[in-house]
N, C-alpha and C positions, 0 to 999 in steps of 0.2 A: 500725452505725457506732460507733465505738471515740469513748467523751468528746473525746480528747484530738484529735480530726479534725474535732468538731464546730465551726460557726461561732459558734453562738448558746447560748445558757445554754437558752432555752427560745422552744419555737414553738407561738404559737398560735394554733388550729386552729379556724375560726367555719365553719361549714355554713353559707348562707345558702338563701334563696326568697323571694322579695317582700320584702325587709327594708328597704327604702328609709329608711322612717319613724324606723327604729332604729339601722343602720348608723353614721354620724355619729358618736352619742352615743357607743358603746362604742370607737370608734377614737379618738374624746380621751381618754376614759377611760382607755384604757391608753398614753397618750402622756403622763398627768399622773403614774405612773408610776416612781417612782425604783426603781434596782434593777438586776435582769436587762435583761443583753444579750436582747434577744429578736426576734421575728421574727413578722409575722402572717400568716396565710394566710386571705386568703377564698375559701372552697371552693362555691363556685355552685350551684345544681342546673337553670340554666335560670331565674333570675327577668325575669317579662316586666315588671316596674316598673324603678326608677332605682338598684336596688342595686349593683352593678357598677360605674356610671358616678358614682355616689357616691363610692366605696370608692375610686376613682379619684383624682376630682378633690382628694379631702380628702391622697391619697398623701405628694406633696408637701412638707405640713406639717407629717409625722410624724417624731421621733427614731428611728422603728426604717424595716426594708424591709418594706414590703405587696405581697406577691404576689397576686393573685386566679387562680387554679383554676380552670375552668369542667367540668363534665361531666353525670355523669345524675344526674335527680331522685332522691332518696333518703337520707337522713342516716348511714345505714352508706356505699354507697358515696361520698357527700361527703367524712365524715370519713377514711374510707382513702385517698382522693386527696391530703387534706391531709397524711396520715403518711407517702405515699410522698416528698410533696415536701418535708418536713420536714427545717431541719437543726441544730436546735437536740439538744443533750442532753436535756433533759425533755419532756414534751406536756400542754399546756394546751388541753382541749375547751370552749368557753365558746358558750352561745347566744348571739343579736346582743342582742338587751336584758338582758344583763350591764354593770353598772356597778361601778365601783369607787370611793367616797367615801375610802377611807383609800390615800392614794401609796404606802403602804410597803405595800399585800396584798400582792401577786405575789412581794416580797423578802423578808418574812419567811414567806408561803408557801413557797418553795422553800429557807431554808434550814432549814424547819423539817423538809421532806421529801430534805432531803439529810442532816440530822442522824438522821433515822429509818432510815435506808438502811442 
């Protein structure tokens, strides 16, 4: 997909499995967030706890869109489920217990990796 068709500056991309406990926290975390248009995907693998229905209900009260993925167990194909459904310009793969203390990573993350390009 050509930049200039893309939706989003940047889409990312969480594999999950049982991540109930940790879910939550990394979706405010990237809600507190200045910066990048961005977009999250939660990419499932089958978790039998509350992950999903977490990831859900928190949806809502996010400034970006939360998609959730669901498919087979596995972190390779989790995160290619997430790439196919990606529509952002860059890809961000973050585990669920990623946190972000400084609002401005992701922003000067990406324009530090669009100044390197």
């Amino acid at each position: 997909m050509c930049p200039e068709h893309n939706r989003y500056e940047l889409s990312v991309i969480v594999p999950t499995l049982n991540e109930a406990a940790l879910i939550d926290a990394l979706l405010r975390s990237l809600a507190d967030q200045r910066g990048p248009n961005l977009e999250v995907l939660i990419c499932d693998g089958g978790s039998t706890d509350a992950t999903v229905e977490k990831a859900l209900d928190i949806a809502v009260e996010l400034p970006f869109p939360l998609r959730v993925i669901t498919g087979e167990k596995g972190r390779g194909r989790q995160m290619n489920a997430g790439v196919r459904a990606a529509q952002g310009e860059y890809l961000l793969f973050l585990h669920a217990d990623s946190l972000f203390p400084d609002q401005q990573a992701l922003s000067t993350a990406l324009k530090t990796l669009q100044q390197e390009i």
